[in-house]
ZAVEXVO-551795 format. One record per residue (C-alpha): residue in one letter; z, x, y. Coordinates in pm, whole numbers, plus 50000, padded with zeros to 5 digits. Layout:
A/Z/X/Y .
...
***
This chain:
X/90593/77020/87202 .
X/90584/76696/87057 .
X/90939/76751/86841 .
X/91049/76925/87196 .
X/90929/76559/87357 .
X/91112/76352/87120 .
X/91442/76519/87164 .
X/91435/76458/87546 .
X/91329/76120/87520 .
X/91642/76072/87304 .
X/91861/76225/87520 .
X/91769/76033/87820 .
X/91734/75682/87608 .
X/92038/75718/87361 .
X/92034/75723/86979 .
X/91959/75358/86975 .
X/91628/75370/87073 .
X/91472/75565/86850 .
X/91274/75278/86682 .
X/90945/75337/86892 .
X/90844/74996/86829 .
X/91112/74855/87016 .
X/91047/75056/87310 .
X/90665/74953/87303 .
X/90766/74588/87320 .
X/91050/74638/87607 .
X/90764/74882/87806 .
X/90524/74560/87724 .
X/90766/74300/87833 .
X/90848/74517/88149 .
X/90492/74530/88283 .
X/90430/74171/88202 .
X/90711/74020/88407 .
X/90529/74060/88737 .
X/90252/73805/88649 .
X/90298/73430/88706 .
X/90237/73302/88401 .
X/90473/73528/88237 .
X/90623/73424/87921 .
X/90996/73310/87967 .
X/91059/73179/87698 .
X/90944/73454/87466 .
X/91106/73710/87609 .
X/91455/73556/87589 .
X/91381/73502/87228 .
X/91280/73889/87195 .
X/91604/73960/87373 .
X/91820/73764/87182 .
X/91685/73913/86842 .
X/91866/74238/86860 .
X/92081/74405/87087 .
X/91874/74714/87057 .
X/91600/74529/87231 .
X/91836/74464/87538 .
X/91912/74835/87559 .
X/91557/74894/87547 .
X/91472/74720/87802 .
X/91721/74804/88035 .
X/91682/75147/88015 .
X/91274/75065/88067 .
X/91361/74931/88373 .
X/91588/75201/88508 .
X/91321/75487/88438 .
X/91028/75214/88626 .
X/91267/75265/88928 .
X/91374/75605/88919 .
X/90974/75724/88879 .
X/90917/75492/89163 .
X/91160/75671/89408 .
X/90990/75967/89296 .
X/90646/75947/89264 .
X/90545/76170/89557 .
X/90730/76436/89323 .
X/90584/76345/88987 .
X/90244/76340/89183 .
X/90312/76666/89269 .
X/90334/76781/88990 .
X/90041/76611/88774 .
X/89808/76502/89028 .
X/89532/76380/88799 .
X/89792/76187/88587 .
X/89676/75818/88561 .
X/89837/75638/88286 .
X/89560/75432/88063 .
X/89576/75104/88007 .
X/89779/74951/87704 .
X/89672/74687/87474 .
X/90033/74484/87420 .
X/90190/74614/87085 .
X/90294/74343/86788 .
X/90608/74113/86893 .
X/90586/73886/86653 .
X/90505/73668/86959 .
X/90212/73644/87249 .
X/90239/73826/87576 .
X/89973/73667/87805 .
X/89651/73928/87823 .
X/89674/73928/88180 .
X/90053/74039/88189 .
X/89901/74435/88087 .
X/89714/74375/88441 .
X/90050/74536/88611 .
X/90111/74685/88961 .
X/89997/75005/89028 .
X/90379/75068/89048 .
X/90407/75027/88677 .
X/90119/75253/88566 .
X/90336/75497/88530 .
X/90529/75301/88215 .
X/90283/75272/87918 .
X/90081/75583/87762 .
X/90154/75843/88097 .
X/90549/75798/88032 .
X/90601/76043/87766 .
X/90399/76296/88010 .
X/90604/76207/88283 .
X/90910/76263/88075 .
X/90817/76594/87935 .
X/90802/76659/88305 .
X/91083/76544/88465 .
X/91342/76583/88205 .
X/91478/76897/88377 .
X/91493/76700/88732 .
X/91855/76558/88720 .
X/91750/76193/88906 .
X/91631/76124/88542 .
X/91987/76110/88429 .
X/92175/75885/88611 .
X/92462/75696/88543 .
X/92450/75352/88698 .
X/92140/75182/88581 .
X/91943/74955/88820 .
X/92048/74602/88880 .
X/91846/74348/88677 .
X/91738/74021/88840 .
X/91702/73641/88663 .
X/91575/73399/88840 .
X/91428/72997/88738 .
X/91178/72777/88959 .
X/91256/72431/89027 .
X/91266/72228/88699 .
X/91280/72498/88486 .
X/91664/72676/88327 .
X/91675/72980/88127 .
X/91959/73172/87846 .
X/92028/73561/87943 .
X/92283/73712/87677 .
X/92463/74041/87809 .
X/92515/74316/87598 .
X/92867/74227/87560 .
X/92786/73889/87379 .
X/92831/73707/87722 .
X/92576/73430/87718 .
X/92514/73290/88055 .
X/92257/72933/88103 .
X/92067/72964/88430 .
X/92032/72618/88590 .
X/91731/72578/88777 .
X/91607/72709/89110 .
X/91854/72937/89073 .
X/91865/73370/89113 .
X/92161/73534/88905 .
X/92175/73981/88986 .
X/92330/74123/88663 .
X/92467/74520/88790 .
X/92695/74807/88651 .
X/92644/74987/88361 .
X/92872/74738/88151 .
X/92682/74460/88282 .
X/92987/74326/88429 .
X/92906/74291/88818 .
X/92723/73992/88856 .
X/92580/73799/89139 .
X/92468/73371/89145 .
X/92231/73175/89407 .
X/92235/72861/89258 .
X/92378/72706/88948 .
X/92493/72849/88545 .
X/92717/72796/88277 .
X/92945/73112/88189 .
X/93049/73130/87812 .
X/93253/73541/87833 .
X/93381/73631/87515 .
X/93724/73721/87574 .
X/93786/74111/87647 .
X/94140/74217/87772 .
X/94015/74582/87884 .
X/93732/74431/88105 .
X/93733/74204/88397 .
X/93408/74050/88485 .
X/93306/73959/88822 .
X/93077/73703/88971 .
X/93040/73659/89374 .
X/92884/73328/89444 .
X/92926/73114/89742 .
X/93101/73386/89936 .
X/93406/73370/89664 .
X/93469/73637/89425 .
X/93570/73509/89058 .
X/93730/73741/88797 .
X/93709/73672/88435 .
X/93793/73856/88111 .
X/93664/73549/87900 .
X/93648/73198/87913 .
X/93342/72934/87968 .
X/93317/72785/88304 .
X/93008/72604/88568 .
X/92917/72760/88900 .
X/92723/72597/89186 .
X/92699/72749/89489 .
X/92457/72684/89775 .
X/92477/72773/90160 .
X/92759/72581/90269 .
X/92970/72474/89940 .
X/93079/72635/89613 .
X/93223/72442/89312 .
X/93362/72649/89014 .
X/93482/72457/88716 .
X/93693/72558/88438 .
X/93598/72443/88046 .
X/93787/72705/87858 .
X/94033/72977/87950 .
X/94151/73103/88288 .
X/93974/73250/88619 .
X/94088/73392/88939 .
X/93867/73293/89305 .
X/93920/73515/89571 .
X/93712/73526/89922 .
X/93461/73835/89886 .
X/93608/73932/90205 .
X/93944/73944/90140 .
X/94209/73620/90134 .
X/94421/73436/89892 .
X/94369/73384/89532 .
X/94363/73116/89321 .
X/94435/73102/88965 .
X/94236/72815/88797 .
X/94273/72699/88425 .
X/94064/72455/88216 .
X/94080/72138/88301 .
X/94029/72232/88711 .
X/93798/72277/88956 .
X/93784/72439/89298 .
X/93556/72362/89605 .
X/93544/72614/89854 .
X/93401/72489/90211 .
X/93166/72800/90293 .
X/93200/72728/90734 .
X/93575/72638/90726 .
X/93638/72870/90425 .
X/93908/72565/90308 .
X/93951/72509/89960 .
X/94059/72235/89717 .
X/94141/72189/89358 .
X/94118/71905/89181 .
X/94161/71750/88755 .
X/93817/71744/88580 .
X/93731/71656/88248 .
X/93646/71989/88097 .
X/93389/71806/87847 .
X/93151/71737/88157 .
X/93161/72153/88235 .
X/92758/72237/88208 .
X/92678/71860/88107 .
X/92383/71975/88322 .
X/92229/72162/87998 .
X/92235/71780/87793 .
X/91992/71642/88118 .
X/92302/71499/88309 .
X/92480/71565/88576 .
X/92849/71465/88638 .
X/93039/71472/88967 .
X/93376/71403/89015 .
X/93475/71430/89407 .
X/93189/71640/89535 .
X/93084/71664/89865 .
X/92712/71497/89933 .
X/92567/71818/90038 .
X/92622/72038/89717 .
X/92496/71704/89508 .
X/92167/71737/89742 .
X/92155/72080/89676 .
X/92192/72009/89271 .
X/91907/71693/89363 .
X/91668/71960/89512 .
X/91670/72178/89192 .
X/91551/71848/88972 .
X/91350/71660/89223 .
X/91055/71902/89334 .
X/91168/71900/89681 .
X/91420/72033/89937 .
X/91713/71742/89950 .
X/91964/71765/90262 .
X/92250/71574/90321 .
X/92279/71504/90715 .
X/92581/71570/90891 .
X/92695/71241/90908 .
X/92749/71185/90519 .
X/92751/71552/90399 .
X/93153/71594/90358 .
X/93115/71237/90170 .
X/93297/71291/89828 .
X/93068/71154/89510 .
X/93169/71079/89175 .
X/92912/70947/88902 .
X/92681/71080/88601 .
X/92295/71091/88679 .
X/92046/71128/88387 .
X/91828/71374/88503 .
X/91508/71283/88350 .
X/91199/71437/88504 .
X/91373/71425/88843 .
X/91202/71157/89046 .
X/91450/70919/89062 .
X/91736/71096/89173 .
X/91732/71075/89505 .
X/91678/70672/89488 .
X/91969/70646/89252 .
X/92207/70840/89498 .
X/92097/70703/89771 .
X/92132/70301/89639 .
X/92467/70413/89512 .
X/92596/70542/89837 .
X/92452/70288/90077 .
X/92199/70597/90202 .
X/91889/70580/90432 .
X/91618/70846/90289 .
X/91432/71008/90560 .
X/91089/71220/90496 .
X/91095/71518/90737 .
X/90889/71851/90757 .
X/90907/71803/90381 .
X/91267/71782/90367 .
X/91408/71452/90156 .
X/91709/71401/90410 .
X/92012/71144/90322 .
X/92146/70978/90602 .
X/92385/70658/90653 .
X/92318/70333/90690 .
X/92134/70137/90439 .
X/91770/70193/90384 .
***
């Protein structure tokens, strides 16, 4: 039974994963991620180590979902199945003792999933082709590095959500702000919707940020195309360029940047050159702790300038001396309005 076991799990996980260490340490990393204090930091280092541990964990993922969609059927078929609990396995780094406290929803991944395999290994949902989509996402103050399978390596700014779908990773989706770096692929096209805009890519290095009403794409290396998600006119945009795209009016412009300032954000500064007041709030609300608005009156305002980031308190002051700014406290909303203060 047990060689019988092994050649399933194989089949259903690929040749690459037959180190059963690394699959201990992705099943590990998967149950821990629901708990606050989850290690960031750690696991993009275990990531990062070896491909093989990205594969891992991606395919842990995609059987925690498909035995979720069908646990009235595994039920079913072992009722009394509860899977015990699992002491973390050597990483060569710490997962918090309270990360093996999972959701019942993930009892199923640890010592049951072999069991569960044996079982279902004949029921074809176990063998699909599209894993799940993965989700990345940063809290105010904090930025992350997720590296793609295809040696993409993407910076998460933060406050930020970035979706990562398709089984070649190359369907992605941004709330927020990140630095693209693609490695340069002719036979793949890579696609990021962000701000209602669609960009296409087959490998260059460029800075999104994208909030509810504006999106800013700018162009460091290489060559991208911007397209509406709906449908519309594209743009071609080369280093050197970037593009805002007014979300309500669905305008867009292009302007010269310095391609050196692309993702300055990662060094603790942040350079502008002709943005609208509004996305600079947005950027402000991602450093400062709190939800910055511009009002109506100043939001289209352009704004050009470096801030030093620092630990984010003084941001709004500086923008706001700079631009001759009120700054109202409302419903705990920092709001910039005219007139001086």
């Amino acid at each position: 039974m047990c060689g019988g076991l092994r050649s399933d799990w194989t089949g259903l996980m690929g040749p690459a994963l037959d180190d059963e260490t690394i699959l201990d340490q992705a099943i590990a990393w998967h149950r821990a991620q629901d708990d606050a204090d989850f290690d960031w930091d750690g696991f993009t280092l275990w990531l990062e180590a070896d491909p093989a541990h990205r594969t891992a964990f991606d395919s842990i993922a995609l059987i925690d979902a498909r035995i979720a969609d069908h646990r009235a059927t595994l039920a079913a078929l072992m009722p009394s199945m509860e899977a015990p609990s699992m002491d973390a396995p050597s990483m060569g780094m710490s997962v918090p003792p309270v990360a093996m406290r999972a959701p019942r929803r993930r009892r199923w991944i640890g010592g049951g999933i072999a069991a569960a395999l044996a079982l279902a290994v004949g029921i074809p949902f176990f063998r699909p082709s599209m894993p799940p989509p993965v989700d990345y996402r940063t809290g105010p103050g904090q930025a992350r590095t997720i590296m793609l399978k295809d040696g993409s390596r993407i910076a998460l700014a933060a406050a930020s959500h970035l979706r990562v779908a398709g089984a070649a990773q190359d369907r992605l989706a941004l709330e927020g702000s990140a630095l693209f770096d693609i490695p340069h692929r002719p036979d793949r096209t890579m696609t990021i919707d962000a701000g209602g805009q669609r960009i296409s890519d087959i490998g260059t290095r460029f800075d999104i940020l994208a909030d509810a009403r504006m999106m800013r794409v700018a162009v460091a290396e290489g060559r991208i195309s911007v397209a509406p998600r709906d449908g519309g006119d594209t743009v071609e945009l080369p280093a050197g360029r970037q593009l805002l795209v007014d979300r309500v009016t669905r305008r867009g412009t292009t302007a010269a940047i310095s391609p050196g300032t692309v993702g300055s954000w990662q060094q603790g500064r942040l350079v502008y050159e002709g943005v609208p007041l509004s996305l600079v709030a947005s950027d402000l609300s991602r450093y400062a702790g709190v939800p910055v608005k511009a009002g109506a009156d100043v939001a289209d305002r352009p704004f050009s300038g470096v801030l030093i980031v620092g630990d984010g308190s003084g941001l709004v002051g500086e923008v706001a001396q700079f631009m001759d700014l009120r700054i109202v406290h409302k419903g705990g909303i920092v709001l910039l309005r005219a007139g001086a203060r």
